[in-house]
C-alpha positions as a Markdown table, in Angstrom:
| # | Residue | x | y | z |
|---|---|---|---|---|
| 1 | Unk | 0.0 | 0.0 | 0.0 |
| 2 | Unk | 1.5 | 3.4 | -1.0 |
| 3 | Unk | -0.9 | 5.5 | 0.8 |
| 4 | Unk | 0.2 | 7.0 | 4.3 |
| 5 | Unk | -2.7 | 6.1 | 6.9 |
| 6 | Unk | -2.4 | 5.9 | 10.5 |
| 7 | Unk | -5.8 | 4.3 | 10.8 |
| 8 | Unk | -6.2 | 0.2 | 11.0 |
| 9 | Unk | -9.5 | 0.5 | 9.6 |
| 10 | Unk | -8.2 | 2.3 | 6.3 |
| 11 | Unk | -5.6 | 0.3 | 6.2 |
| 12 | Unk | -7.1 | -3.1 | 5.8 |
| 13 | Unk | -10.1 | -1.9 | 3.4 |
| 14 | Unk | -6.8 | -0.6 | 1.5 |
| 15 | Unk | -5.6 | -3.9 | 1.7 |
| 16 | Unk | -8.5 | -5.1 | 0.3 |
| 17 | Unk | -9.1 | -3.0 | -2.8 |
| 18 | Unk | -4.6 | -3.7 | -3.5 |
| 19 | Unk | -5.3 | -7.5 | -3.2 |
| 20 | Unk | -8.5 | -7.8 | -5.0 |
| 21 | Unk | -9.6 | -9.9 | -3.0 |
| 22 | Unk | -12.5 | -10.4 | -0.9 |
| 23 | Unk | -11.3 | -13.0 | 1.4 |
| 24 | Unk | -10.1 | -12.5 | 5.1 |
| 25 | Unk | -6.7 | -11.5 | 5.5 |
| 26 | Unk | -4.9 | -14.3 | 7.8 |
| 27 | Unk | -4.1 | -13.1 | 11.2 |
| 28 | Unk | -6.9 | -10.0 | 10.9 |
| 29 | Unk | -10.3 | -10.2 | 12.0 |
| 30 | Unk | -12.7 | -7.2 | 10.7 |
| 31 | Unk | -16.1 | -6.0 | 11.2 |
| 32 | Unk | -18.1 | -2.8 | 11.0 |
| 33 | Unk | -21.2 | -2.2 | 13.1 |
| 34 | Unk | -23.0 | 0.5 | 14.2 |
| 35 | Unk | -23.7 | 0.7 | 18.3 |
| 36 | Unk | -26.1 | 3.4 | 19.8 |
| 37 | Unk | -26.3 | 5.0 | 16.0 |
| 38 | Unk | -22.4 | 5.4 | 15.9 |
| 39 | Unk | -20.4 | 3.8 | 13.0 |
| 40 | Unk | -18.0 | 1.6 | 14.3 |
| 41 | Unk | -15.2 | -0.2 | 12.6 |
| 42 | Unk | -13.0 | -3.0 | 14.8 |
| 43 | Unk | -9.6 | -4.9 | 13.6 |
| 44 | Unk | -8.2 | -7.1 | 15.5 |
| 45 | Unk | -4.5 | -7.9 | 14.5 |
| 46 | Unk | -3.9 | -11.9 | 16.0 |
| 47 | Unk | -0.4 | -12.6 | 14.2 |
| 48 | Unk | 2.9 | -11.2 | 12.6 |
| 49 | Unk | 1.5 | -12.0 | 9.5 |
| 50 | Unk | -1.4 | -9.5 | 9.7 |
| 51 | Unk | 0.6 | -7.1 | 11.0 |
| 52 | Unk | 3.1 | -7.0 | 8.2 |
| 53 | Unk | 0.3 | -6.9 | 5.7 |
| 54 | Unk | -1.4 | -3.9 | 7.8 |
| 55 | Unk | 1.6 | -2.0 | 8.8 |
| 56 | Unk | 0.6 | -2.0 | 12.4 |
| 57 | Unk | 1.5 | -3.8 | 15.2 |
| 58 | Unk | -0.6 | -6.7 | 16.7 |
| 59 | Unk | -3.3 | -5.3 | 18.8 |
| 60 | Unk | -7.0 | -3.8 | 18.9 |
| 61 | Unk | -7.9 | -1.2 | 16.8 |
| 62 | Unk | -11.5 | 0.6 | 16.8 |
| 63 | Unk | -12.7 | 3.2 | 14.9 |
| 64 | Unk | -15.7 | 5.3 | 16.0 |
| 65 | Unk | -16.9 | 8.0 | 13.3 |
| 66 | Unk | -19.2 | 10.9 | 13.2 |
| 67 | Unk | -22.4 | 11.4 | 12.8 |
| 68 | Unk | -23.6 | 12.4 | 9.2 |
| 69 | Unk | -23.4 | 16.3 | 10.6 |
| 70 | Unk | -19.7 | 15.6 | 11.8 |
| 71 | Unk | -20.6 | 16.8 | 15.2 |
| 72 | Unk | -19.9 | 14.6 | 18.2 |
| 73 | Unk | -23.3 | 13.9 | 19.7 |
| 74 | Unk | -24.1 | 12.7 | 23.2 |
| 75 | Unk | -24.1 | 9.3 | 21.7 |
| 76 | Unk | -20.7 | 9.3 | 20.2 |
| 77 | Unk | -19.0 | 10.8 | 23.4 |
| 78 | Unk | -21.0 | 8.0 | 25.8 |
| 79 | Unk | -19.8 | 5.5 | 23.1 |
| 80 | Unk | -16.3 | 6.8 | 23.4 |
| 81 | Unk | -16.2 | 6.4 | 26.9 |
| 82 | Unk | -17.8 | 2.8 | 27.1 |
| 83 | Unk | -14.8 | 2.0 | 24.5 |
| 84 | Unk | -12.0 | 3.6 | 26.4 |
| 85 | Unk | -13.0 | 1.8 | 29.6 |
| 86 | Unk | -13.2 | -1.6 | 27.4 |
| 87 | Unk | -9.8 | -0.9 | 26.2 |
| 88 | Unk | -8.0 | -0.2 | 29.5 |
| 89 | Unk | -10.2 | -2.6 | 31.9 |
| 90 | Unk | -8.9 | -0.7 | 34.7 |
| 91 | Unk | -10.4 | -0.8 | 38.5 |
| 92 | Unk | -12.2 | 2.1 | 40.2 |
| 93 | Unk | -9.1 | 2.8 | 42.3 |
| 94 | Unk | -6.2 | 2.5 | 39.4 |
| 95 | Unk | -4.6 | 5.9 | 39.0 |
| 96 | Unk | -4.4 | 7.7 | 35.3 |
| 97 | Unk | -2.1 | 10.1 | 33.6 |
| 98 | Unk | -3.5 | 11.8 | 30.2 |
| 99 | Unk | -1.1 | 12.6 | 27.7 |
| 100 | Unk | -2.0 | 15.5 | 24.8 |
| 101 | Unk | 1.3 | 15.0 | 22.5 |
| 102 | Unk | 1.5 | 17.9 | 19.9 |
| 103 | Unk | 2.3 | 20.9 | 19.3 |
| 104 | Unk | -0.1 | 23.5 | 20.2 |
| 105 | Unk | 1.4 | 26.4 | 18.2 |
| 106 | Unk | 0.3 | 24.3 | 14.8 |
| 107 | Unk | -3.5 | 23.8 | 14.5 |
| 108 | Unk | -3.6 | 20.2 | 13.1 |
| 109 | Unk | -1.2 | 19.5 | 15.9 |
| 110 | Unk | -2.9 | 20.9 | 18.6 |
| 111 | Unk | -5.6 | 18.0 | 19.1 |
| 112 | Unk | -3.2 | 16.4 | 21.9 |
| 113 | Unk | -2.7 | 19.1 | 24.1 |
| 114 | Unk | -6.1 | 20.8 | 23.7 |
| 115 | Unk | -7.6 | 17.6 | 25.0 |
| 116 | Unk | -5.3 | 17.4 | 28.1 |
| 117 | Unk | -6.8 | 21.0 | 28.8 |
| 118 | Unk | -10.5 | 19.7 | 29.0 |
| 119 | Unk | -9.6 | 16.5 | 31.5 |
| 120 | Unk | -10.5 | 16.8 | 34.6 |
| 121 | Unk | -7.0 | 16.0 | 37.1 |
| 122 | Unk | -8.0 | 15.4 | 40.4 |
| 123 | Unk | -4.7 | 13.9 | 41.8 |
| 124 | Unk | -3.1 | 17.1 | 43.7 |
| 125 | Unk | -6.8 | 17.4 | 44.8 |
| 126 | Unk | -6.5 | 14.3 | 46.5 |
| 127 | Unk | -3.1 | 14.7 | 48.1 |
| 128 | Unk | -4.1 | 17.9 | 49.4 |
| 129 | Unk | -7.3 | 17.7 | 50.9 |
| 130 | Unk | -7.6 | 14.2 | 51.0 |
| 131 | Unk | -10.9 | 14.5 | 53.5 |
| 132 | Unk | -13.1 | 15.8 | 50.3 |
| 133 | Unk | -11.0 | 14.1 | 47.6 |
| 134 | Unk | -10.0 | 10.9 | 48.6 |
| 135 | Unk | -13.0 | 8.6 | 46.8 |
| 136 | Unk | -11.8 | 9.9 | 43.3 |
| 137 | Unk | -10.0 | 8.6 | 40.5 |
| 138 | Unk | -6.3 | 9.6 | 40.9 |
| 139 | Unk | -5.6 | 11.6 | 37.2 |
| 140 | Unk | -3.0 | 13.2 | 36.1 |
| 141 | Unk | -2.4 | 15.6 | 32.5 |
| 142 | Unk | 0.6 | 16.2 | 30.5 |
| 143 | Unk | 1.5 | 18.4 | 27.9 |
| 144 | Unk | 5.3 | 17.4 | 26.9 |
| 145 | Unk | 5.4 | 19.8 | 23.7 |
| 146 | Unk | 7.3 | 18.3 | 20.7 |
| 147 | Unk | 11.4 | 18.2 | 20.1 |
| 148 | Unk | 11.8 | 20.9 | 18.0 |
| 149 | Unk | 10.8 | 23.9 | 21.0 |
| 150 | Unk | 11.6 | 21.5 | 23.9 |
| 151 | Unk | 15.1 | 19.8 | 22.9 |
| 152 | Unk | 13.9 | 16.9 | 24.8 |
| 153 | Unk | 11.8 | 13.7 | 23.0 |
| 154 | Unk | 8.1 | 13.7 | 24.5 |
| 155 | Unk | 8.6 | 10.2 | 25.2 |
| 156 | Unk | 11.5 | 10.7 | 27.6 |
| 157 | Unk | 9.4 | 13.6 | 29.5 |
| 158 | Unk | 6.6 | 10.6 | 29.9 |
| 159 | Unk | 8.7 | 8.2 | 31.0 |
| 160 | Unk | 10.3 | 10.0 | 33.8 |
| 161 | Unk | 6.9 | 11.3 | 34.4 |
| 162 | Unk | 5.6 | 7.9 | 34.9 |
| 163 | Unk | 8.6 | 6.3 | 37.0 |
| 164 | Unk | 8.1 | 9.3 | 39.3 |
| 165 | Unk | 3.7 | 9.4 | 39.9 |
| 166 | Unk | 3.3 | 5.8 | 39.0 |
| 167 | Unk | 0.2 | 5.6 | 37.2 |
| 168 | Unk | -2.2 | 2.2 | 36.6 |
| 169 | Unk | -2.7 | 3.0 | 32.9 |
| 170 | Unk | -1.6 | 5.9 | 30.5 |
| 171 | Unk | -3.8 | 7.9 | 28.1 |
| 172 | Unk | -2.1 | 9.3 | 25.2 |
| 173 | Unk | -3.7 | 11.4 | 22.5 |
| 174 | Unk | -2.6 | 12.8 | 19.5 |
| 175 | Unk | -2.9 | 14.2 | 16.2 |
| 176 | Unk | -3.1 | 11.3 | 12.8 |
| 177 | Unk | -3.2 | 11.2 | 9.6 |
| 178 | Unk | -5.7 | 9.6 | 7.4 |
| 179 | Unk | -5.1 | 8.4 | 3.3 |
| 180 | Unk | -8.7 | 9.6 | 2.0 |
| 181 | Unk | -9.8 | 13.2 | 2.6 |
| 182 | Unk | -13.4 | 11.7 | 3.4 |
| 183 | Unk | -11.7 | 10.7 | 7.1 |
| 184 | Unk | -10.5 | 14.3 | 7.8 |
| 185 | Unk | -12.0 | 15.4 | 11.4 |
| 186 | Unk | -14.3 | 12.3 | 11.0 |
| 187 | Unk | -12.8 | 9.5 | 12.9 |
| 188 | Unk | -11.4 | 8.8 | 16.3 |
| 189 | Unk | -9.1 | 5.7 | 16.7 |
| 190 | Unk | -8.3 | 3.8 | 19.8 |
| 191 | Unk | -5.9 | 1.1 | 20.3 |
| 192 | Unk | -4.4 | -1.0 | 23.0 |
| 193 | Unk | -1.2 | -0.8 | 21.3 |
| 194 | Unk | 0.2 | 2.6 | 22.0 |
| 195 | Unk | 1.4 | 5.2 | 19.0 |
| 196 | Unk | 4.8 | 6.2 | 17.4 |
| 197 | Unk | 4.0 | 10.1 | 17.1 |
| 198 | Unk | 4.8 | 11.5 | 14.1 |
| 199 | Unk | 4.6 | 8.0 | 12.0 |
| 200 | Unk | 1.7 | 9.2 | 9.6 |
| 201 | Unk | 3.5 | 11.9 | 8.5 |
| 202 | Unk | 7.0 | 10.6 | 8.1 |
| 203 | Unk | 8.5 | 12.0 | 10.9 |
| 204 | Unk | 8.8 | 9.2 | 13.5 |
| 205 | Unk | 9.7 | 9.7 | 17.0 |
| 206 | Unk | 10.1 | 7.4 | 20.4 |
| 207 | Unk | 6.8 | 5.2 | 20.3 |
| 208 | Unk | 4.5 | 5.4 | 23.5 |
| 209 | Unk | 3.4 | 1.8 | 24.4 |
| 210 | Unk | 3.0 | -0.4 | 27.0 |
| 211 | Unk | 5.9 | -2.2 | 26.5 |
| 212 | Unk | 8.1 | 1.2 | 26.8 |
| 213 | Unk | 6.3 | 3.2 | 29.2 |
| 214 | Unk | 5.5 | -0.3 | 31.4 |
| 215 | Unk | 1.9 | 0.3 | 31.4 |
| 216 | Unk | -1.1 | -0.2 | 29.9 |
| 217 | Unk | -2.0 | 2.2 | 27.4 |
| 218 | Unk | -4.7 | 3.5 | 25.0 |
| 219 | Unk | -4.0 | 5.8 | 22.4 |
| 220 | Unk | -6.6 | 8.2 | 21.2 |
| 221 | Unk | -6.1 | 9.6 | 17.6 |
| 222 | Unk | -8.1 | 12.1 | 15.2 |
| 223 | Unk | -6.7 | 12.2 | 11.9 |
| 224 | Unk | -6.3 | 16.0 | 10.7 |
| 225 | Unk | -3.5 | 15.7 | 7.5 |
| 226 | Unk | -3.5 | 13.7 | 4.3 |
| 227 | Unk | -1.1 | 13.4 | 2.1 |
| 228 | Unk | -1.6 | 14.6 | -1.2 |
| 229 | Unk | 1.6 | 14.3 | -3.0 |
| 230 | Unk | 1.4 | 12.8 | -6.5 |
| 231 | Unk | 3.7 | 9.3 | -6.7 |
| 232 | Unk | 7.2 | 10.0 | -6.4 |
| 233 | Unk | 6.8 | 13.6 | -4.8 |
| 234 | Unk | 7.6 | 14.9 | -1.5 |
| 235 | Unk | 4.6 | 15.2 | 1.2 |
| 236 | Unk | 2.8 | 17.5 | 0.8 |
| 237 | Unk | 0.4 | 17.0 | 3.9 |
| 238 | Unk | -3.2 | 19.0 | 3.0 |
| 239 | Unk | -5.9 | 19.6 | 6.1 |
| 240 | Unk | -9.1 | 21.4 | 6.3 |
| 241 | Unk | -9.8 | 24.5 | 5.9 |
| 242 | Unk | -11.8 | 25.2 | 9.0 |
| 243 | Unk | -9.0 | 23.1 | 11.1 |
| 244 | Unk | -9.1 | 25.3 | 13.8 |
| 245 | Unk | -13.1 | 24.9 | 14.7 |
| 246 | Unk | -12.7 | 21.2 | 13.7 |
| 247 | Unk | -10.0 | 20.7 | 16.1 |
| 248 | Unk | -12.0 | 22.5 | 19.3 |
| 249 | Unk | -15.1 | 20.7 | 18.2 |
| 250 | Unk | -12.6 | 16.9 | 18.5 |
| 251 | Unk | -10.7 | 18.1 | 21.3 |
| 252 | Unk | -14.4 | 18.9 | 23.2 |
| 253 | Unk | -15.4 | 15.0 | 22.0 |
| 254 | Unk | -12.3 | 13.7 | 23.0 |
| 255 | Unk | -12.0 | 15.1 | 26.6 |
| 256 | Unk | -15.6 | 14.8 | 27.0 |
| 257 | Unk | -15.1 | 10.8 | 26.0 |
| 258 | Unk | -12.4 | 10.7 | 28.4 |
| 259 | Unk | -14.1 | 12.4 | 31.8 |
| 260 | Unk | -16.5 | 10.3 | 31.1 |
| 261 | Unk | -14.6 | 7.4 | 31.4 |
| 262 | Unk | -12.5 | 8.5 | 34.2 |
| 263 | Unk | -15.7 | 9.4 | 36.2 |
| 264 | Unk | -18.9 | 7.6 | 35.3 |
| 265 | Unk | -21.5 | 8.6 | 37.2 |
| 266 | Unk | -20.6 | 12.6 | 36.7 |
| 267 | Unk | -22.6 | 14.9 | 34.3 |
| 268 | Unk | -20.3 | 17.3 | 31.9 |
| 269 | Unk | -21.9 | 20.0 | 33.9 |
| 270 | Unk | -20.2 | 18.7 | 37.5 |
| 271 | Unk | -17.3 | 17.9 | 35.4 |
| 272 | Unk | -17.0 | 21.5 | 34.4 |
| 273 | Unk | -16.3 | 22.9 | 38.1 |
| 274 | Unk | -13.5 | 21.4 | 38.3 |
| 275 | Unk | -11.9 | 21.9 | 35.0 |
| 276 | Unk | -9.7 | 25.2 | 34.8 |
């Protein structure tokens, strides 16, 4: 496949359409579904195999996408959460830190770091008045800025971040990149498997996974570029026009999905007191 996709879901019905084929691909199980009125697309990679074929390492993959108006709807958010919480099967107690990796100065980059500024982080609230606080989730947010106006990789900032606090399971979110213009603001990926920032758009950095960050961890993604270059050319990464109300309206979904994951039982509006 010669197109650049950072989503599992495009990249297997890619797959498909290359091989001509419509027979399984061995080691990848697929299915699209719709759940509370939400399309939702799931692959499963099971073997080495697969994940050669897919570009993408063995793990869960789902795919929830918009509603026809492309606003995130009380449905999609509810259906985000009930899929985060699938993905990290944590316990009521198990302590979270939320990653936004990005760079905020650069619109289609920003996703990851406006999302960290909509969770709700309650774990100073605990340590500090633990009378009030003690009974809720432990959560932690991070903004670690990119290389190139920190001089430090973002993954070494998480690591030593998570050696010092400890969390149960890590969050990370961040800006994708989809092959097909359709997918632009329209899908929101999570994995088990973690994310390599900067892989969709050929600038790879240190990958954020369980096996590096020894935790579990779910990455969130939006794709907001595709690349447009003709065969043979140089990148030339294209993304909407109105990126910068996109990107609020994802970021909103995103950290709406996630509070509501971190705190069941809490409306946005209690959420909101809390949230700086």
């Amino acid at each position: 496949m010669g197109i650049r996709t950072d989503l599992a879901a495009e990249a297997h019905s890619l797959w498909r359409q290359s091989a001509g084929k419509t027979t399984k691909l061995s080691g990848v199980i697929a299915r699209q579904e719709e759940e509370n009125g939400i399309a939702l697309e799931t692959v499963e990679i099971t073997s080495a195999e697969g994940a050669k074929a897919l570009g993408k390492p063995v793990g869960r993959y789902l795919t929830l996408n918009l509603p026809e108006d492309g606003r995130a709807n009380e449905a999609f958010t509810d259906l985000l959460a009930k899929k985060l919480s699938m993905l990290l099967q944590w316990k009521e107690t198990d302590s979270v830190l939320v990653v936004g990796l990005g760079n905020r100065a650069m619109t289609p980059d920003a996703i990851g770091p406006m999302t960290a500024d909509g969770v709700l982080v309650t774990r100073h609230l605990r340590q500090s008045l633990p009378q009030f606080f003690a009974g809720m989730r432990s959560v932690s947010a991070l903004r670690p800025g990119v290389l190139g106006m920190t001089g430090v990789e973002s993954a070494e900032v998480v690591r030593s971040v998570v050696e010092r606090i400890q969390p149960d399971r890590v969050i990370v979110v961040d800006a994708l990149a989809a092959g097909s213009p359709a997918r632009l603001c329209r899908s929101v990926q999570l994995t088990d498997v973690g994310i390599v920032p900067g892989s969709g758009v050929g600038n790879s950095r240190a990958a954020f996974s369980p096996e590096s960050l020894g935790v579990p961890v779910v990455a969130v993604g939006v794709p907001t570029v595709v690349d447009a270059a003709e065969k043979g050319q140089a990148p030339l990464l294209v993304t909407p026009r109105d990126i910068d109300v996109q990107a609020r309206r994802l970021s909103r979904a995103i950290f709406t999905g996630i509070n509501g994951a971190l705190f069941p039982g809490w409306s946005a509006e209690e959420i909101a007191q809390f949230v700086e």
